[in-house]
LONUSE-114919 format. One record per residue: x, y, z of N, C-alpha, C in turn; residue in one letter; residue number from 0. Coordinates in nm, 2 decimals. Each point is the difference from the previous one (the first is absolute). Layout:
BEGIN
{n_x:X n_y:Y n_z:Z ca_x:X ca_y:Y ca_z:Z c_x:X c_y:Y c_z:Z rest:A nr:NUM}
...
END
This chain:
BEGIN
{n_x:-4.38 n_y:-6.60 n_z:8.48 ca_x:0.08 ca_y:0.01 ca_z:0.12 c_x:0.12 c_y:-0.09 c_z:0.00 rest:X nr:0}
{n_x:-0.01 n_y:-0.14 n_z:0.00 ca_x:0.09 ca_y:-0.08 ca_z:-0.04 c_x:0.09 c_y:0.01 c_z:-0.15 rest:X nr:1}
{n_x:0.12 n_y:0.03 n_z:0.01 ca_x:0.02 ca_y:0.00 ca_z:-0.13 c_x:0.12 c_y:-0.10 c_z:-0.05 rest:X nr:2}
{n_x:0.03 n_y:-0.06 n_z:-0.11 ca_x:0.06 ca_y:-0.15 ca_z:0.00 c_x:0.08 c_y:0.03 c_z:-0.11 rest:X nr:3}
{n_x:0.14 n_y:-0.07 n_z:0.06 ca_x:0.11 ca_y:0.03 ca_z:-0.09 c_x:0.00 c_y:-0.11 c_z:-0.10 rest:X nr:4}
{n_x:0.12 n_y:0.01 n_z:-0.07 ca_x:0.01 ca_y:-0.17 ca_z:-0.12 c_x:0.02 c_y:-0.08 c_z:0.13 rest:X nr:5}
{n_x:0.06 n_y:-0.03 n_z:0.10 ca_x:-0.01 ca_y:-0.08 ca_z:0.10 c_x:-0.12 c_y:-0.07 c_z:0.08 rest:X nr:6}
{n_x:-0.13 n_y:0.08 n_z:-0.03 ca_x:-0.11 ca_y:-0.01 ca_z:0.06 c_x:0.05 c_y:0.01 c_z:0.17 rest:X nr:7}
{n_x:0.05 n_y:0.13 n_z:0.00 ca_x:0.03 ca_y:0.01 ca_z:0.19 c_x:-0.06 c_y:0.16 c_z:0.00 rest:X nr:8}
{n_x:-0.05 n_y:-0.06 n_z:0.11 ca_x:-0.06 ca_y:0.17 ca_z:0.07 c_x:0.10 c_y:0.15 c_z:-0.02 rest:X nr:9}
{n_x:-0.08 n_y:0.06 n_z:-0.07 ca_x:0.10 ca_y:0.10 ca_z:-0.01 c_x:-0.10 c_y:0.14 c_z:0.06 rest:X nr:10}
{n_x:0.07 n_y:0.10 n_z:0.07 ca_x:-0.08 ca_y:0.15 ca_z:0.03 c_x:0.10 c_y:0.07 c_z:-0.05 rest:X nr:11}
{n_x:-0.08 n_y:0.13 n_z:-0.01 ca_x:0.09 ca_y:0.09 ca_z:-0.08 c_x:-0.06 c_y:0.16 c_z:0.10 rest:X nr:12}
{n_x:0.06 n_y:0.11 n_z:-0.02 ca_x:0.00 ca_y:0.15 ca_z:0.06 c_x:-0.19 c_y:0.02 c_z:0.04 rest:X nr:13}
{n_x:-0.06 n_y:-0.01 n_z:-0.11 ca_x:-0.09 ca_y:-0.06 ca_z:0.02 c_x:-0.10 c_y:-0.04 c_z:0.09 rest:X nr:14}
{n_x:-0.03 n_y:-0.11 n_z:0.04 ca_x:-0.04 ca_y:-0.10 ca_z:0.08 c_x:0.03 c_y:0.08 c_z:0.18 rest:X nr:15}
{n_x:0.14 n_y:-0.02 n_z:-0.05 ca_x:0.12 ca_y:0.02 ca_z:0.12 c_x:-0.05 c_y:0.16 c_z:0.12 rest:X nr:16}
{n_x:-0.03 n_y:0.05 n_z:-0.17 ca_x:-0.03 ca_y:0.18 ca_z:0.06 c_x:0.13 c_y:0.09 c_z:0.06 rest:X nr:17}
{n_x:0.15 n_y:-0.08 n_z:-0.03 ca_x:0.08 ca_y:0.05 ca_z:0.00 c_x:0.10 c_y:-0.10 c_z:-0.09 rest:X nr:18}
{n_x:0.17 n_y:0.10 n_z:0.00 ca_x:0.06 ca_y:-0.10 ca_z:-0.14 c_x:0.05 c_y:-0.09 c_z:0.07 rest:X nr:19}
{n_x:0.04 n_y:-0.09 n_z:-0.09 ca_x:0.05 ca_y:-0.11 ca_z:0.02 c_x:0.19 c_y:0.04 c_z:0.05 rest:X nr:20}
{n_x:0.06 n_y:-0.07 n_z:0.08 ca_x:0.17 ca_y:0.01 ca_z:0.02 c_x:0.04 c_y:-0.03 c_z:-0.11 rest:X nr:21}
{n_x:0.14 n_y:0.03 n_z:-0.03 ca_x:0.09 ca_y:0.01 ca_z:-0.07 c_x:0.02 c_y:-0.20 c_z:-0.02 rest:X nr:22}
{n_x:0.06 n_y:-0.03 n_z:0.08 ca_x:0.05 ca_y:-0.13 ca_z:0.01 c_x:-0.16 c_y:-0.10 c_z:0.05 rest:X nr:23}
{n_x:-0.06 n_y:0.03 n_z:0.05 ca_x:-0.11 ca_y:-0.05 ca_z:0.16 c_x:-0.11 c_y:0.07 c_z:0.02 rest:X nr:24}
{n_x:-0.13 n_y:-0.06 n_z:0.04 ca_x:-0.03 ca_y:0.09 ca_z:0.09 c_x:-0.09 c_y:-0.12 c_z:0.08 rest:X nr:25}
{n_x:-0.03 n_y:0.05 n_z:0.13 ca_x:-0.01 ca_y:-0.04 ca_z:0.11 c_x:-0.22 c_y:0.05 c_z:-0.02 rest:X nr:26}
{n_x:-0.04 n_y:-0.09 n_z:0.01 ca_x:-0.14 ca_y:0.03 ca_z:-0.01 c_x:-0.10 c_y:-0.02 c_z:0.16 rest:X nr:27}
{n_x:-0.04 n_y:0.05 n_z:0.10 ca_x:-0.03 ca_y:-0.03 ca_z:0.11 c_x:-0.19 c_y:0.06 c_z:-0.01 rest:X nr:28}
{n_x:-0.08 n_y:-0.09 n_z:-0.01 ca_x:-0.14 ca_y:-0.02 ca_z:0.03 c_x:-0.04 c_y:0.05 c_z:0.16 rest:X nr:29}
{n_x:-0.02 n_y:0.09 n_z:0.04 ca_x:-0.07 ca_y:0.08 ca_z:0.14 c_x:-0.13 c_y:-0.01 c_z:0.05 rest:X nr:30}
{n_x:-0.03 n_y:-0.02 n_z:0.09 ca_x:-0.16 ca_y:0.02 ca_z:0.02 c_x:0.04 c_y:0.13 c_z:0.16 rest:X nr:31}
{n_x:-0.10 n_y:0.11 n_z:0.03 ca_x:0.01 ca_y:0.07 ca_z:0.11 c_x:0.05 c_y:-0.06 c_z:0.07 rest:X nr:32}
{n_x:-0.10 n_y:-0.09 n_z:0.06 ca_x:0.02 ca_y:-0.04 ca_z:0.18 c_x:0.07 c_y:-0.13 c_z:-0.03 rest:X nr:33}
{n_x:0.14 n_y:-0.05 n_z:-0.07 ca_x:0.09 ca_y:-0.04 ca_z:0.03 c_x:0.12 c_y:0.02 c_z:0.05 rest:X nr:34}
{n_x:0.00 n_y:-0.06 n_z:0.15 ca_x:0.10 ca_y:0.06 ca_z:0.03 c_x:0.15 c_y:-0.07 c_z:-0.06 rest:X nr:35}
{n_x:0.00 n_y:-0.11 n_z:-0.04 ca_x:0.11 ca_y:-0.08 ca_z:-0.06 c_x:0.05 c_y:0.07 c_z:-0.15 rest:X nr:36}
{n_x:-0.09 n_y:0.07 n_z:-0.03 ca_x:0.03 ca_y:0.11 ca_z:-0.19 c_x:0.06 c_y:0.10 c_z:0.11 rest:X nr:37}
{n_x:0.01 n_y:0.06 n_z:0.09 ca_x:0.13 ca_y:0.12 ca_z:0.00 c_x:0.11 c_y:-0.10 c_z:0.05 rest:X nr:38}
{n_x:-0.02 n_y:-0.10 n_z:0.07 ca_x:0.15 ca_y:-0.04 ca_z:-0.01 c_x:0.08 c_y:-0.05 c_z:-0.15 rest:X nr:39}
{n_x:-0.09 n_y:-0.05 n_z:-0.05 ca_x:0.02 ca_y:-0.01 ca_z:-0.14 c_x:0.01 c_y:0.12 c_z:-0.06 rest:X nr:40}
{n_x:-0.06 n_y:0.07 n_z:-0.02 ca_x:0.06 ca_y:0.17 ca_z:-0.03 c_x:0.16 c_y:0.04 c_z:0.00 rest:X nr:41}
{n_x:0.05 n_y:-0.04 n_z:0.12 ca_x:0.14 ca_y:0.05 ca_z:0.04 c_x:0.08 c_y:-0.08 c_z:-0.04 rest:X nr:42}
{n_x:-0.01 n_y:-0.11 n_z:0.00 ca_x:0.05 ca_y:-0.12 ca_z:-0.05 c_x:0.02 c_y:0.01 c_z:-0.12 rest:X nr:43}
{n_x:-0.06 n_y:0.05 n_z:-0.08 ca_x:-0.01 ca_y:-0.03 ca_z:-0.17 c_x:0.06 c_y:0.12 c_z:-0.01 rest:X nr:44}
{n_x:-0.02 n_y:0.13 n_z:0.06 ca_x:0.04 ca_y:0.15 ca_z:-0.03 c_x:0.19 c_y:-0.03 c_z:0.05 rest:X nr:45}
{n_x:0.00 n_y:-0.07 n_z:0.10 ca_x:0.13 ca_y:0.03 ca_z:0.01 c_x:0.10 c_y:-0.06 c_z:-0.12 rest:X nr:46}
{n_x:-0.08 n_y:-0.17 n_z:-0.02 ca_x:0.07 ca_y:-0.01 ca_z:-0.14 c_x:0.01 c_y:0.03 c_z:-0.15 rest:X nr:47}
{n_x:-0.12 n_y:0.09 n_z:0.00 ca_x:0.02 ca_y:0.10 ca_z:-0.10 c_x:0.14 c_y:0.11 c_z:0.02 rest:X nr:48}
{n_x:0.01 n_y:0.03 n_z:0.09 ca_x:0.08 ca_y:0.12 ca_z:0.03 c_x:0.17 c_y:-0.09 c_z:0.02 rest:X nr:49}
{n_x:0.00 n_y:-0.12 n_z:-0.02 ca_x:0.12 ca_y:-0.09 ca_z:0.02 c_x:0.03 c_y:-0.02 c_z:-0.12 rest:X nr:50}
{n_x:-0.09 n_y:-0.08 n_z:-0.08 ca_x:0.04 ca_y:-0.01 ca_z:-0.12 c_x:-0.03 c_y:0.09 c_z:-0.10 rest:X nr:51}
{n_x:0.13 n_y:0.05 n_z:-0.09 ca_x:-0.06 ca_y:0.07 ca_z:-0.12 c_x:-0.08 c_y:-0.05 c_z:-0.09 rest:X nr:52}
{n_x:-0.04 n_y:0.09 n_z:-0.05 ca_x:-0.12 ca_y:-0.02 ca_z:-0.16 c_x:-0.15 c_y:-0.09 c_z:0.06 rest:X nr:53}
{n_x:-0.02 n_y:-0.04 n_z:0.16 ca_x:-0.06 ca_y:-0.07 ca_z:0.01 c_x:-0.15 c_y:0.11 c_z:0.05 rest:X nr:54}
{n_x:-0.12 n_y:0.00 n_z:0.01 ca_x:-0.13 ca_y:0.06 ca_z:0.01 c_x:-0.10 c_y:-0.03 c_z:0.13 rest:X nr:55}
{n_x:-0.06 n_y:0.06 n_z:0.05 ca_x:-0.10 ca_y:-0.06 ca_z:0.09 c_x:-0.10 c_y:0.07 c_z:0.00 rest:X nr:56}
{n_x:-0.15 n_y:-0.09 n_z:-0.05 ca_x:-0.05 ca_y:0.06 ca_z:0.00 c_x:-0.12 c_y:-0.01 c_z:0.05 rest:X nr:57}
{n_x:-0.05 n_y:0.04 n_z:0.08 ca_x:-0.14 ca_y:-0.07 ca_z:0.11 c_x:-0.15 c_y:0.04 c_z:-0.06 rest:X nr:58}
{n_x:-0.11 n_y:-0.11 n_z:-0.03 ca_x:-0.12 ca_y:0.01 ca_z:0.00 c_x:-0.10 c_y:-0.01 c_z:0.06 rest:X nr:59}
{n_x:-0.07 n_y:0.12 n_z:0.02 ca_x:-0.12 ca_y:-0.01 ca_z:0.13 c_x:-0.08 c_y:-0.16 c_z:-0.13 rest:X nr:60}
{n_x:-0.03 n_y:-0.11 n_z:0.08 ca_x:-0.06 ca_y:-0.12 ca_z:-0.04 c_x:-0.17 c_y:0.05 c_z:-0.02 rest:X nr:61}
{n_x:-0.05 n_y:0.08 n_z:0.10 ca_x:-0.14 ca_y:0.02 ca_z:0.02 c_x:-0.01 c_y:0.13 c_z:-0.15 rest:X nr:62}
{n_x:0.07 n_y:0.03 n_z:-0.01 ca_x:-0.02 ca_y:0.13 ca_z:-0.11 c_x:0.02 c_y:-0.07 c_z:-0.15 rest:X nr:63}
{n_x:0.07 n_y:-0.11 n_z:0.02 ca_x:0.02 ca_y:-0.08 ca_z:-0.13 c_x:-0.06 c_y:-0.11 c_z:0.00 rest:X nr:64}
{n_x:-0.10 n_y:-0.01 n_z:0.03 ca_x:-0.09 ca_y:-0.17 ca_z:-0.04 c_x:0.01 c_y:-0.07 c_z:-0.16 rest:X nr:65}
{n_x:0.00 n_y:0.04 n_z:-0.05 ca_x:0.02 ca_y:-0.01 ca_z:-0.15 c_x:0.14 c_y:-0.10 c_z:-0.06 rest:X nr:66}
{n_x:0.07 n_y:0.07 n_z:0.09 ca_x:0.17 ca_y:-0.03 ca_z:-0.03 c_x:0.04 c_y:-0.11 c_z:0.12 rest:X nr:67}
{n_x:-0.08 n_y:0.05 n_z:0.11 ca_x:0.00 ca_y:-0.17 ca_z:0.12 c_x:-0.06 c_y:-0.12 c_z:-0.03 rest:X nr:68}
{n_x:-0.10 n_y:0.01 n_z:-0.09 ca_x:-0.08 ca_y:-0.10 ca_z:-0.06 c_x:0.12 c_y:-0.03 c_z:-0.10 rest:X nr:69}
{n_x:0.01 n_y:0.05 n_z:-0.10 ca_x:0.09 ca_y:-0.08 ca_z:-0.15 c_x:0.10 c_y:-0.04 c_z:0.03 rest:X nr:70}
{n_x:0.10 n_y:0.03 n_z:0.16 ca_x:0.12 ca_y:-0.04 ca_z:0.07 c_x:-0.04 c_y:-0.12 c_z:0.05 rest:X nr:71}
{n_x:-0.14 n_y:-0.01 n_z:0.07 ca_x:-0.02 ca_y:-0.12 ca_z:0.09 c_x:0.10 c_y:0.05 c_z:0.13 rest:X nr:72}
{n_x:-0.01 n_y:0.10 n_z:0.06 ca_x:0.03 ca_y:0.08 ca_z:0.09 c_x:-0.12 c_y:-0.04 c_z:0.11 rest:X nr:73}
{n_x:0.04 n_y:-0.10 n_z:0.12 ca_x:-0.09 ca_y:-0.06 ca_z:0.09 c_x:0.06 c_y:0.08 c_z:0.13 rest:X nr:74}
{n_x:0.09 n_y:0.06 n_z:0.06 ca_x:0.06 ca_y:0.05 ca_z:0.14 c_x:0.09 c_y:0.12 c_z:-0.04 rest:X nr:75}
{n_x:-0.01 n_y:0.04 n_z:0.05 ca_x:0.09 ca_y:0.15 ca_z:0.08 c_x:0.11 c_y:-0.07 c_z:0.13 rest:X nr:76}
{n_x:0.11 n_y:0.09 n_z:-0.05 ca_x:0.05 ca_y:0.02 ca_z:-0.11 c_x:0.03 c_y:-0.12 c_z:-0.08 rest:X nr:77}
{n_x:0.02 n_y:0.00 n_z:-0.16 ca_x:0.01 ca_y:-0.05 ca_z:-0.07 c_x:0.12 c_y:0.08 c_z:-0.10 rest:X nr:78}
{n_x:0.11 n_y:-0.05 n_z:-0.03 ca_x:0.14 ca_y:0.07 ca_z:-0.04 c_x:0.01 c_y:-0.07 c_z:-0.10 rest:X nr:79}
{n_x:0.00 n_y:0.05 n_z:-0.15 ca_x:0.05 ca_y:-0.06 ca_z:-0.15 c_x:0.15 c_y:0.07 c_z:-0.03 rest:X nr:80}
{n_x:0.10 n_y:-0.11 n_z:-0.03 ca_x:0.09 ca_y:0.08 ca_z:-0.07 c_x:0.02 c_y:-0.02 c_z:-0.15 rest:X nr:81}
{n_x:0.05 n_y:0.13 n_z:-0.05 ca_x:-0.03 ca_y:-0.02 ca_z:-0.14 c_x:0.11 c_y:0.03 c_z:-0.05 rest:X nr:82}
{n_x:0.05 n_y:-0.02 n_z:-0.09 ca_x:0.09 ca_y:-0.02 ca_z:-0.12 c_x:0.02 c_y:0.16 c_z:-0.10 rest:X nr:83}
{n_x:0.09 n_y:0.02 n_z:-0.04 ca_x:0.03 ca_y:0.17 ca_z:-0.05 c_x:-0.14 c_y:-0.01 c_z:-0.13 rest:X nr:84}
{n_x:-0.01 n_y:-0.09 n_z:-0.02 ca_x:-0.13 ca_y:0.00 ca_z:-0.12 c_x:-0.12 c_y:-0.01 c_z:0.07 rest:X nr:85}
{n_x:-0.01 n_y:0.03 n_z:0.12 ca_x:-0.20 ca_y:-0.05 ca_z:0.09 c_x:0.01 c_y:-0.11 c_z:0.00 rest:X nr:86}
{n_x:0.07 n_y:-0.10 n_z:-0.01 ca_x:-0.03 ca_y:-0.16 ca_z:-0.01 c_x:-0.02 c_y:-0.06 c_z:0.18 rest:X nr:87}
{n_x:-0.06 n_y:-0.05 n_z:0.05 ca_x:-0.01 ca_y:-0.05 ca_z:0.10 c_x:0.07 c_y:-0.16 c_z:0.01 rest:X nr:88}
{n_x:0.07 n_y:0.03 n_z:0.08 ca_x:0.13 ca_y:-0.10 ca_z:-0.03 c_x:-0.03 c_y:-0.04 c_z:0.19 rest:X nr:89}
{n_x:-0.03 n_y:0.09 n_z:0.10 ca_x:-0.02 ca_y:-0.08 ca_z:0.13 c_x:-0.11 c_y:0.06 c_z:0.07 rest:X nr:90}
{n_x:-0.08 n_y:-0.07 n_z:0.10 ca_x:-0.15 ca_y:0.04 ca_z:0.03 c_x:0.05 c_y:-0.08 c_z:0.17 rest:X nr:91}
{n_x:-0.05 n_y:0.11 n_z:0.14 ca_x:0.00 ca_y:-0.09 ca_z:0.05 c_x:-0.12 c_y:0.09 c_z:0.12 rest:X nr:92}
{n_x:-0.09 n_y:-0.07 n_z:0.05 ca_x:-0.03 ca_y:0.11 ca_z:0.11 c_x:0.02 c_y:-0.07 c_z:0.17 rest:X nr:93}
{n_x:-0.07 n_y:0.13 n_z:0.04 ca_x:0.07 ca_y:0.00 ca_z:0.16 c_x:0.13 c_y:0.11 c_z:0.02 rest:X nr:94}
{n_x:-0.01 n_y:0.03 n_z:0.13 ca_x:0.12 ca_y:0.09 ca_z:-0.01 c_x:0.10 c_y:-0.09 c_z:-0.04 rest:X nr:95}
{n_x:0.12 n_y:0.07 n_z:-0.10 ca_x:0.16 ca_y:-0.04 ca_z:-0.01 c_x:0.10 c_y:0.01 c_z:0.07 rest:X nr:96}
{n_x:0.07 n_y:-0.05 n_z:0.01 ca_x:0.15 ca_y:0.03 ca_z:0.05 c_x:0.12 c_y:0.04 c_z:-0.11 rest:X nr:97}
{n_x:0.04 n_y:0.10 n_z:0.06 ca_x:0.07 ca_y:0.09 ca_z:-0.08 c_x:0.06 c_y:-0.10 c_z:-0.12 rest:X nr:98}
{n_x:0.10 n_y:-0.07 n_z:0.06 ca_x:0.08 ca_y:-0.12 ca_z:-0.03 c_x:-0.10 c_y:-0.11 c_z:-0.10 rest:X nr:99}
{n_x:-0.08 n_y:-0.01 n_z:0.00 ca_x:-0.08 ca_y:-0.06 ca_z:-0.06 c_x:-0.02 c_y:0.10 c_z:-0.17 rest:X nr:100}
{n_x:-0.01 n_y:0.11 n_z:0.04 ca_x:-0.05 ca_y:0.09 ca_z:-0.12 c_x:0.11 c_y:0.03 c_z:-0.08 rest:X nr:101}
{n_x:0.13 n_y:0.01 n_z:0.06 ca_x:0.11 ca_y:0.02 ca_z:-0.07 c_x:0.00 c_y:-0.11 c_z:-0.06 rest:X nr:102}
{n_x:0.04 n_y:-0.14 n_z:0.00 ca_x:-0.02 ca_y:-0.08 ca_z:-0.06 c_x:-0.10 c_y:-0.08 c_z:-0.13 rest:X nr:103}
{n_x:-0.09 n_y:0.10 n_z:0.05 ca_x:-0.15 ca_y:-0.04 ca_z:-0.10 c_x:0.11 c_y:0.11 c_z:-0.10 rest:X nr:104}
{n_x:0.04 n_y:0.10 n_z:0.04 ca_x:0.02 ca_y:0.10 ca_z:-0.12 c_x:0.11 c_y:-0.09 c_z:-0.09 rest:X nr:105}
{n_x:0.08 n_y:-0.09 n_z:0.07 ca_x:0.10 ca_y:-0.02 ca_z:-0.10 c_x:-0.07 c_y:-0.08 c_z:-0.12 rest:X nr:106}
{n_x:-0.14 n_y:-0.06 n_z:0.05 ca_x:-0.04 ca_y:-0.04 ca_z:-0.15 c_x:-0.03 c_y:0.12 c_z:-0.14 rest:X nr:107}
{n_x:0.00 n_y:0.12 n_z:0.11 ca_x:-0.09 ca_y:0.09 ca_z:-0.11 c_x:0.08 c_y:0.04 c_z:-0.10 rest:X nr:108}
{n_x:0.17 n_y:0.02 n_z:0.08 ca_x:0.10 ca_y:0.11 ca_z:-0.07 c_x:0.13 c_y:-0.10 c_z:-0.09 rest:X nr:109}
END
């Protein structure tokens, strides 16, 4: 489930993800149902997908993935990874975000 680059950094791939990875980014958001703070995070992350090119969003029901919330150390909903054009997890933060907050996580990624 974890898989480790020559850097020894978290990397996911199409895989894991259960959809592809962005071109430049992608935006990883951890869901549970009865959160209401993951749809605001939803739109939040969807809109900056749809702002920035090449960038991905991709949302995981958490209860459907135990496997992959364990090997993350995935403790709350929402929980948002951003990753790097290679899967590399480059920023992790949870709680809902601010828009503003995620665009700038992205500038680490791109």
């Amino acid at each position: 489930m974890r898989v480790r680059g020559q850097d020894d950094a978290v990397r996911l791939g199409a895989v894991e993800l259960g959809g592809e990875l962005g071109e430049r980014a992608t935006l990883v958001q951890f869901s549970s149902a009865f959160c209401a703070p993951c749809r605001a995070t939803r739109r939040v992350l969807g809109e900056v997908a749809a702002l920035v090119p090449g960038v991905a969003h991709v949302e995981i029901d958490a209860e459907a993935h135990l496997d992959l919330v364990r090997a993350l150390e995935i403790l709350k909903t929402p929980t948002v990874l951003v990753l790097d054009a290679t899967g590399r997890v480059v920023r992790r933060a949870a709680g809902q975000p601010r828009k503003a907050d995620v665009i700038a996580a992205l500038g680490e990624a791109v």
